[in-house]
C-alpha positions in Angstrom: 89.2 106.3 90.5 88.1 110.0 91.0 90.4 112.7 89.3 90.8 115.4 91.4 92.1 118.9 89.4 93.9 120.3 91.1 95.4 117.2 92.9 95.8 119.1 96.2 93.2 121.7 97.7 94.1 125.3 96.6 95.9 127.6 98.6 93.4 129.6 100.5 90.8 126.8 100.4 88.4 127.2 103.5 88.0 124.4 105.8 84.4 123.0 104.2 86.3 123.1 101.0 89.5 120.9 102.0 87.2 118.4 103.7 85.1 117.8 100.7 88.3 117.9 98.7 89.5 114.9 100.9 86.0 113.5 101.1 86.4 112.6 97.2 89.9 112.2 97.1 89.2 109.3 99.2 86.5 107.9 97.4 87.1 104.3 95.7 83.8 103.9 94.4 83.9 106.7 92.0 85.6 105.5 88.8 85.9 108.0 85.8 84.6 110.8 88.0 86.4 114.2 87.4 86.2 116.8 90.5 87.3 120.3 89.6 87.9 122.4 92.7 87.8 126.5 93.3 87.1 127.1 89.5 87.2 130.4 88.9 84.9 132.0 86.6 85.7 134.9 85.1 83.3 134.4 82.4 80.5 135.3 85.1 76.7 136.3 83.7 76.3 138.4 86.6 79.4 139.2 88.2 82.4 140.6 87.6 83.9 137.4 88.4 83.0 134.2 90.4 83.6 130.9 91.8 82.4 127.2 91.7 83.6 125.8 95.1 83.5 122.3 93.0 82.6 120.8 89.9 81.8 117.4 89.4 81.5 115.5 86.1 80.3 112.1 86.4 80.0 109.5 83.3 76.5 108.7 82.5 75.1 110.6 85.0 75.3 114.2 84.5 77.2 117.6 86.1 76.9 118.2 90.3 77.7 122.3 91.5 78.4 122.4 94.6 78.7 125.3 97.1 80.9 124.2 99.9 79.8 126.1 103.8 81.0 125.7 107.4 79.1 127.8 109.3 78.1 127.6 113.3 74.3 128.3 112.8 72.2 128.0 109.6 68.7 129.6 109.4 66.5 129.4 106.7 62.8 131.6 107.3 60.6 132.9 104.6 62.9 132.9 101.5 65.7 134.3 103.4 68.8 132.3 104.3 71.1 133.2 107.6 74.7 131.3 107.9 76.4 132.9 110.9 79.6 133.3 110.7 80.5 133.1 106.8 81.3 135.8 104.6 77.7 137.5 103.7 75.9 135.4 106.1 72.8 136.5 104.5 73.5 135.7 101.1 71.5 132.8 99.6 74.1 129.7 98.8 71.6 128.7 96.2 71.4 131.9 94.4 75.6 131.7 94.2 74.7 128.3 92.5 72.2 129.3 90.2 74.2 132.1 89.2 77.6 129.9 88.6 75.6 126.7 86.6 74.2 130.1 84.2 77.6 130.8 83.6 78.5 128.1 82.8 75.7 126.9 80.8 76.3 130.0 78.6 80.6 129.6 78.5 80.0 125.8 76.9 77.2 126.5 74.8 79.6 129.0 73.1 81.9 127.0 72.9 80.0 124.2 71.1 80.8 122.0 73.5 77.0 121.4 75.2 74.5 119.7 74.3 71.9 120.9 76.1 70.5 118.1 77.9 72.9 117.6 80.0 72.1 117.1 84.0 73.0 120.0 86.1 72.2 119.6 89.7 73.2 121.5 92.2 74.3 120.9 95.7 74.6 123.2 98.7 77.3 121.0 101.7 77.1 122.3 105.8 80.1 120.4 106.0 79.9 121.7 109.8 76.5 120.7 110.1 74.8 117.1 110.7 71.1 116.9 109.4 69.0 116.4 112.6 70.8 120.2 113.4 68.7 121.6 111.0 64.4 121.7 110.9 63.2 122.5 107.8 59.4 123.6 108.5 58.7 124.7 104.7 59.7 121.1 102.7 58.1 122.4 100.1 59.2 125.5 99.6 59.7 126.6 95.6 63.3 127.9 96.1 65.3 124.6 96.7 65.1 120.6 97.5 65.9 119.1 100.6 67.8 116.5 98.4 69.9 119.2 97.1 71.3 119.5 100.8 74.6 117.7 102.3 75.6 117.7 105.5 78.4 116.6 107.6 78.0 112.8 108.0 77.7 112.8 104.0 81.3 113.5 104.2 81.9 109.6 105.2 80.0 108.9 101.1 80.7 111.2 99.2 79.8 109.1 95.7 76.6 108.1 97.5 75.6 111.5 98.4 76.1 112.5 94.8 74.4 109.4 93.2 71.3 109.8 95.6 71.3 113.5 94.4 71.2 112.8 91.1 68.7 110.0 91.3 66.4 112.6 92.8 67.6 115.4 90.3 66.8 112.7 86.9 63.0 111.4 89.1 61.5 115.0 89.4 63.1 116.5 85.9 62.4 113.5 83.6 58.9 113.9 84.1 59.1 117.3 83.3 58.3 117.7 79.4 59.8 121.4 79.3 63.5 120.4 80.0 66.0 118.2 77.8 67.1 115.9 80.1 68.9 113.4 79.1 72.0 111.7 81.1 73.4 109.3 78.1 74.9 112.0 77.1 77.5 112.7 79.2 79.6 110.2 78.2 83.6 109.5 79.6 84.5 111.2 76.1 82.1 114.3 76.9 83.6 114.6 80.3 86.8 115.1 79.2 86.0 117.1 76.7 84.1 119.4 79.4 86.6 119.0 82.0 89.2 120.3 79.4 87.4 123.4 78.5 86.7 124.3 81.7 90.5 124.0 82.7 92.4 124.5 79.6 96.3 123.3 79.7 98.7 126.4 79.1 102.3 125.6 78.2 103.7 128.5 76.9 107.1 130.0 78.2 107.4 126.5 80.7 109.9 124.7 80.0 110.7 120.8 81.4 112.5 121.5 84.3 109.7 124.1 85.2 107.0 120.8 84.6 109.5 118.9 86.9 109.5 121.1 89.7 105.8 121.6 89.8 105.4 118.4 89.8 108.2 117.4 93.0 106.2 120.3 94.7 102.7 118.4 94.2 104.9 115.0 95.3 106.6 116.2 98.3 103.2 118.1 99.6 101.5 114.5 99.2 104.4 112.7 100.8 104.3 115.3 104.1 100.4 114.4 104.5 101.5 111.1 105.6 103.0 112.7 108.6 99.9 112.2 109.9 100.4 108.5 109.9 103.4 108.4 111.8 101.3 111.0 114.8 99.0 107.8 115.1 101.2 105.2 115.8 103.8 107.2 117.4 103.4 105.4 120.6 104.1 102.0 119.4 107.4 100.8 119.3 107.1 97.6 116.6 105.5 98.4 113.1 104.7 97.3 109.8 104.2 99.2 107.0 101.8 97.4 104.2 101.1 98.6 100.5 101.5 98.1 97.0 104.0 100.0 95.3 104.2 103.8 95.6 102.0 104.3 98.8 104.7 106.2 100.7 106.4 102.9 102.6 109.8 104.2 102.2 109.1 107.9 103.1 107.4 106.6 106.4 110.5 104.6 107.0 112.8 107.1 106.9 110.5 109.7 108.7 110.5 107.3 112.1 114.4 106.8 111.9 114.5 110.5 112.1 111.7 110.4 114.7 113.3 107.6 117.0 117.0 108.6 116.2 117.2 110.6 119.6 119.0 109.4 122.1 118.9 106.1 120.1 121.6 104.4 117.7 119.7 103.9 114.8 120.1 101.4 111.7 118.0 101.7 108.3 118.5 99.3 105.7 117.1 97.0 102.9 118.8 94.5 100.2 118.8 96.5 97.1 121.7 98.8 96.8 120.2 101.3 95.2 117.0 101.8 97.1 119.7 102.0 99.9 121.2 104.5 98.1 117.9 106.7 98.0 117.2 106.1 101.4 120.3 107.6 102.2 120.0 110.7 100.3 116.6 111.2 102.2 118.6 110.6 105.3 122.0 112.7 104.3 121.4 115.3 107.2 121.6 112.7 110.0 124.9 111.5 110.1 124.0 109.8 113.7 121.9 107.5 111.6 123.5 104.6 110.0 122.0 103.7 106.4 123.6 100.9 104.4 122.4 98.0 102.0 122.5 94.5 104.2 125.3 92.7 102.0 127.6 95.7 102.5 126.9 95.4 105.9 127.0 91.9 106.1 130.5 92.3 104.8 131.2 94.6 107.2 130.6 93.0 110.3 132.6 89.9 109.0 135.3 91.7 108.3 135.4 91.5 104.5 135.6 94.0 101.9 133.9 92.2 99.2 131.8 89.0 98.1 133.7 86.0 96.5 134.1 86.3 92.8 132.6 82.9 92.6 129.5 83.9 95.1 126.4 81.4 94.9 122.9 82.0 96.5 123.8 80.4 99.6 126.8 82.6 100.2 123.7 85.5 100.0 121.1 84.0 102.4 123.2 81.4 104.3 127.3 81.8 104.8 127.8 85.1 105.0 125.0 85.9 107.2 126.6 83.0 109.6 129.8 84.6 109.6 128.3 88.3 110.3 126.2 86.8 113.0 129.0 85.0 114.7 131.1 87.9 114.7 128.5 89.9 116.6 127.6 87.1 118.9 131.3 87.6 119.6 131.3 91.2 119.7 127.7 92.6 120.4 128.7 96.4 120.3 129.1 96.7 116.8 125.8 96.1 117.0 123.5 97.3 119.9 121.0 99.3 117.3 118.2 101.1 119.7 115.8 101.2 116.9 116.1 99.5 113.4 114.0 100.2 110.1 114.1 97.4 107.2 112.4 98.6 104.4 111.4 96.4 101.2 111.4 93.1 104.2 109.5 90.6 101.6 113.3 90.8 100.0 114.5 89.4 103.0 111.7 87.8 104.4 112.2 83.7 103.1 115.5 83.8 105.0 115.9 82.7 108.0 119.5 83.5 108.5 119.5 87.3 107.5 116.4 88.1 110.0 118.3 85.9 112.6 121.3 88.6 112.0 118.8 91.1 112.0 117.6 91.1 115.5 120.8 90.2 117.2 122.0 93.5 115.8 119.4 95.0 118.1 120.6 96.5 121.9 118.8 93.3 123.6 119.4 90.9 120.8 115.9 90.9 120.3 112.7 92.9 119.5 111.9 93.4 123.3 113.3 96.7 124.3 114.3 97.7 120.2 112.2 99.9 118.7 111.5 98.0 114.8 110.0 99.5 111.9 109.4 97.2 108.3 107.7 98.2 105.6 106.9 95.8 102.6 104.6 94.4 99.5 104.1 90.7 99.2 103.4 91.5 95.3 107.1 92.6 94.9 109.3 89.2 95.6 110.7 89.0 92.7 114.3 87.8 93.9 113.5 84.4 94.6 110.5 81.7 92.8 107.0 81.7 93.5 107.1 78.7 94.9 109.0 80.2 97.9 107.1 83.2 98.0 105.9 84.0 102.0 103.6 86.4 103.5 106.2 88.8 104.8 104.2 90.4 107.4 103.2 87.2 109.3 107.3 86.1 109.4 107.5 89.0 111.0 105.4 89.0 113.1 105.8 85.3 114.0 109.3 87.2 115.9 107.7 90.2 116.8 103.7 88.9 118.2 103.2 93.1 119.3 103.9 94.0 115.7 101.4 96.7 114.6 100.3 96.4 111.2 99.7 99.3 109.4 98.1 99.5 105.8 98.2 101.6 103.5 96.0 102.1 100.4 96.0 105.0 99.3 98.3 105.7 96.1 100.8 108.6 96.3 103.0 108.0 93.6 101.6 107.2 90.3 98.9 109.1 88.5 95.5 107.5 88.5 95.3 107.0 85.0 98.4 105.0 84.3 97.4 102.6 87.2 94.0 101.6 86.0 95.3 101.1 82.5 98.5 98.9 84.1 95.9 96.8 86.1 93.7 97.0 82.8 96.7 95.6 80.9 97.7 92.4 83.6 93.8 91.9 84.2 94.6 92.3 88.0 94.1 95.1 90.6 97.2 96.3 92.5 95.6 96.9 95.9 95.0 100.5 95.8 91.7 101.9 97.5 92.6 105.0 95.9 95.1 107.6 94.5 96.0 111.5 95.9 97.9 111.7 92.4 95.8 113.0 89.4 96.6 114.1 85.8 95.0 115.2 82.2 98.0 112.9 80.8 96.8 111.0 77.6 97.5 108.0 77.2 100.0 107.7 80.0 100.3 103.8 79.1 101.1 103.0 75.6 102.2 100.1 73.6 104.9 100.7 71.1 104.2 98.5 67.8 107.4 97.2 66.9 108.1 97.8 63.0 109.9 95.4 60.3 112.8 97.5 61.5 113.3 96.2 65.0 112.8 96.8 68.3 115.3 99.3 68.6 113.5 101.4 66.3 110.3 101.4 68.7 112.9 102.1 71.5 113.8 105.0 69.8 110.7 106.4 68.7 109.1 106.0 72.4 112.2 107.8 73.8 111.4 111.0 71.2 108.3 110.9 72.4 108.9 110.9 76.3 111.7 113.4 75.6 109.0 116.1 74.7 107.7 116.0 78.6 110.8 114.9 80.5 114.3 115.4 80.8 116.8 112.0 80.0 117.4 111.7 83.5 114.1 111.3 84.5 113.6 108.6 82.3 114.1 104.8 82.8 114.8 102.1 80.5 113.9 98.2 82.4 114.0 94.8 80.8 113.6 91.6 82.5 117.2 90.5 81.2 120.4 92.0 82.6 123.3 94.0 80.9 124.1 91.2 78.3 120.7 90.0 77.1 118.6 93.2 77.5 117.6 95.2 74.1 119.8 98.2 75.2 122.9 96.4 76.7 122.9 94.6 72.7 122.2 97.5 71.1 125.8 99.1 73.2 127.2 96.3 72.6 126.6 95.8 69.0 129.5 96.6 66.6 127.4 97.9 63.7 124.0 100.2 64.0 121.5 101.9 62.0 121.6 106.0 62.3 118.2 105.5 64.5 120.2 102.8 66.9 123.0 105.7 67.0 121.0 108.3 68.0 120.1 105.5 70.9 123.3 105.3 71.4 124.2 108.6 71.9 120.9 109.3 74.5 121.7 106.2 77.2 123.9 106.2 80.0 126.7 103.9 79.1 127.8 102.0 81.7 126.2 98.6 82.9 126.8 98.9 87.0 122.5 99.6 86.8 122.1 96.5 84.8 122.1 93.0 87.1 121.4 89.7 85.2 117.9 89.0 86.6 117.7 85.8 88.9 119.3 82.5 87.3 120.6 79.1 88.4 124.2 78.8 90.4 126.5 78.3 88.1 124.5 79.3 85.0 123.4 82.8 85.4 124.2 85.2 87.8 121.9 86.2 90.0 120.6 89.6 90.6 122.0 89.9 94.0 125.9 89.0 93.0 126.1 91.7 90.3 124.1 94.1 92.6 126.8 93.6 95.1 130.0 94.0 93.5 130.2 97.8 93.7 130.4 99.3 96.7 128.7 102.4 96.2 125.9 103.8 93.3 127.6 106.0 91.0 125.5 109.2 90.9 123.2 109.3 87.7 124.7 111.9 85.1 122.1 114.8 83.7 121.5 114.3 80.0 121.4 110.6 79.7 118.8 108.0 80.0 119.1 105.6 82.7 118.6 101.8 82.1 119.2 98.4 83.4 117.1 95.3 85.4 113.4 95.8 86.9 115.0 93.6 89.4 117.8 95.9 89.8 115.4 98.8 89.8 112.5 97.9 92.5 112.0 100.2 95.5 112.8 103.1 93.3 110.7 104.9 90.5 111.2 107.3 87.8 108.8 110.3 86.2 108.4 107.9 82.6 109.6 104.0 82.7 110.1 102.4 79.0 109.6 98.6 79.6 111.6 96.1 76.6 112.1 92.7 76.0 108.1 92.0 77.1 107.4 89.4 75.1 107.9 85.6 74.7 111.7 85.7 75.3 110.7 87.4 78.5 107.9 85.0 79.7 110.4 82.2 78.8 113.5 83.3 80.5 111.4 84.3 83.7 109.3 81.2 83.8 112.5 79.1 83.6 113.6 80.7 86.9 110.7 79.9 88.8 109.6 83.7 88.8 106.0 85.0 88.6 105.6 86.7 85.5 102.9 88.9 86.6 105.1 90.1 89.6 107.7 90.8 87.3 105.5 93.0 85.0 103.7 94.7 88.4 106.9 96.1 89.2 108.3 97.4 86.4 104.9 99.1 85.4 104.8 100.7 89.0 107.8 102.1 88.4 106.4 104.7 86.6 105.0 107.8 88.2 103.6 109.7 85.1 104.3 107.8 81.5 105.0 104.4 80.8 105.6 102.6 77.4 106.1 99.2 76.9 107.9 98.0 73.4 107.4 94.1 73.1 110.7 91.9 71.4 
């Protein structure tokens, strides 16, 4: 997956330059690659200062310049170069090259940090411009290659463009005896370590709040750009929203109940509480717009102010979405939603019952006339065993046959880097096409050895670590096991500690209403959904203290840094009793994680 640094186009950036930067944004086929956008260079051999539009670093190939222009008209007679309507139209764009790759040559060879032989090709993009629009009479002129030209339709291939520039960059300067030229060089390690000299990290005076807002700024400017997704579909009334985890599924949802909630009584809901929760704080401004987890609305519209004590599965999925349903049947107002969004529907999906309830809470008692939004990932139905696992999108669309599916690829949550290493870890991809969200994080996915002492002593030495780039409430502790069997919920429980499991002690958020048992048997184990269910409302999460409880408990919502317990045999054991895919399981919990992620085995 291509790194992109910055992770958004610069403030300022020119129109060629934000459609490159979203040409390689976009590009899945450019693993490892590092793009480096409007670097300035203040270092400059012949300048006061200057600037690379873009800087590409690519393992095993070598180091593409490139000059970004948009102009209306490009002429290019007897050396001279005229781009109309650009600053210093008669300015040659190769010349601005030549005299950024000097600069640059000379800033890493002082460093120590070049070898020499290093490919540099250089790369001039018309991004306004398609390549029949321009004749070149002189092919071989001395000054440039035609190869060492993009155009607009290169904007569809961006990797290929570069690969085919570099494959004519090593044909014509390996046969030339006079230049080191050697592309083995630049391996991922030497990348990196160019890519970090270029673009040194500074820390000094910023605190972690300061890091934290930053980063919500990068977040929420990501989150807006699917906007643009909601403009193309805005004339259909039935949708589906389809990605793995983190692609912006819940943002969209809440940005067409705002959209539709004109004129219209508008629900938005989902099972887990405490994605309802979060939905609801994203939603706080429209009161017209009703937002509330299905069991507590279930209960409501039965009349009911809580679940039996004694609650089994089919009181979930069966009875108490009978007596909701016949109580609307009865009573249709309480009802009679002009538009209803279900986010997180593969929850939902297996039961019959609950979707049943779910369109004869619309104004028609079904999808005709309703305007329906879901949004879903077939990879997250972890409430209930593989074995009953069902493509969520084609049970909906089974009631809805006009349902427009909409899918989306395209990571917006998680940095690159701790993807690939999660998919490198469960020896599986997660669906992604590609990510907007990059990062110079090391190691954002570790695995914490656990020492003679005990687990809690990795616990404990992964939290210091996390601690020294985010706050305790933007940390999350998840374990496949609930309150009572979960590392932390023993180690709070425990009547005698070590002075490392107090310090533990002292950091998590002491309470166990975030902490469901994970799916069990009726009548052995309580399953997710009871405990979920038996408070009302999600406390709010105090500053200062870590966070912790179920990944069951926790899907639908993410955290900056995730620390992952009880992975391990117990874990594989407890879930394959249950009937529950393991690798699910582990999918979620990792993709929890937006920036760090440690996992500490028992």
């Amino acid at each position: 997956m291509t790194r992109m640094i910055p992770p958004r186009p610069r403030t300022g950036a020119n129109v060629s330059e934000k459609r490159i930067f979203d040409a390689f944004a976009g590009a899945h086929d450019a693993d490892g690659w590092v793009v480096l956008h409007s670097l300035e260079i203040r270092r400059h051999t012949t300048h006061f200062e200057g600037e690379a539009d873009f800087i590409v670093l690519i393992p095993g190939r070598g180091v593409v310049v490139i000059e970004a222009k948009s102009p209306e008209y490009v002429e290019y007679k007897d050396g001279d170069w005229r781009l109309d309507r650009v600053p210093n139209p008669g300015k040659s764009p190769f010349a601005q090259l030549d005299g950024s790759i000097r600069s640059l040559r000379g800033y890493l060879k002082s460093r120590g940090i070049l070898a020499g032989s290093e490919p540099i090709a250089r790369l001039v993009w018309f991004t306004s411009l398609d390549r029949h629009q321009f004749n070149n009479a002189t092919p071989g002129d001395m000054q440039f290659f035609e190869w060492e030209l993009a155009w607009r339709s290169d904007l569809q291939h961006p990797a290929k463009t570069i690969t085919h520039l570099l494959n004519e960059h090593d044909a014509w300067y390996s046969q030339n005896d006079g230049v080191e030229h050697d592309p083995s060089v630049m391996t991922a390690e030497h990348v990196e370590e160019v890519a970090a000299a270029l673009l040194g990290d500074f820390a000094g005076g910023r605190t972690l709040a300061d890091r934290k807002l930053e980063r919500l700024d990068d977040e929420r400017h990501l989150l807006k750009e699917q906007n643009a997704v909601l403009d193309m579909v805005e004339r259909n009334d039935h949708i589906y929203f389809d990605g793995p985890a983190g692609t912006g599924k819940s943002y969209l949802i809440a940005r067409l109940a705002k959209r539709w909630r004109g004129g219209h009584r508008t629900l938005v809901t989902c099972w887990n509480r405490l994605m309802a929760e979060e939905l609801r704080d994203m939603l706080r401004t429209h009161c017209d717009i009703v937002v509330d987890d299905l069991n507590s609305l279930m209960l409501r519209l039965a009349g009911l102010e809580q679940n039996p004590s004694d609650a089994s599965r089919e009181w979930y999925w069966e009875e108490l979405p009978s007596l909701a349903l016949a109580a609307v049947e009865k009573n249709p107002s309480i009802g009679a939603y002009d538009a209803i969004c279900v986010d997180e529907v593969q929850d939902i999906a297996g039961f019959p019952k609950v979707l049943d309830l779910l369109f004869a809470l619309a104004t028609s008692g079904s999808a005709k006339g309703t305007k329906l939004a879901f949004a879903g990932d077939a990879r997250q139905q972890i409430l209930r065993p593989a074995a009953a696992h069902v493509d969520p999108y084609a049970v909906v669309r089974e009631r809805v046959p006009d349902l427009m599916h909409v899918a989306l690829r395209r990571g917006l949550r998680q940095v690159s880097g701790l993807t690939s290493s999660a998919e490198q870890l469960l020896s599986r991809r997660f669906g992604y096409r590609g990510h907007r969200v990059t990062s110079t994080i090391d190691g954002p996915l570790a695995i914490k050895q656990v020492p003679a002492t005990g687990p809690s002593h990795a616990l404990a030495e992964a939290l210091r670590e996390l601690l020294e780039h985010h706050q305790p409430h933007d940390i999350v502790i998840l374990s496949p096991f609930g309150a009572r069997r979960s590392l932390v919920g023993q180690l709070l429980a425990a009547e005698h500690f070590s002075k490392e499991e107090r310090w533990l002690r002292e950091r998590l958020r002491v309470t166990d209403e975030v902490a469901p048992v994970p799916v069990g048997r009726v009548n052995a184990t309580v399953s997710p959904v009871v405990v979920e269910h038996r408070t009302p409302t999600a406390p709010k999460v105090p500053h200062g203290r870590v966070r912790w409880g179920s990944i069951f408990k926790y899907k639908g919502l993410d955290a900056e840094a995730v620390i992952l317990t009880d992975i391990g045999d117990d874990g594989l054991a407890f879930v394959s009793s249950e009937g529950l895919d393991w690798f699910d399981l582990l999918y979620v919990g990792l993709t929890r994680a937006r920036y760090r992620c440690v996992v500490v085995p028992n």
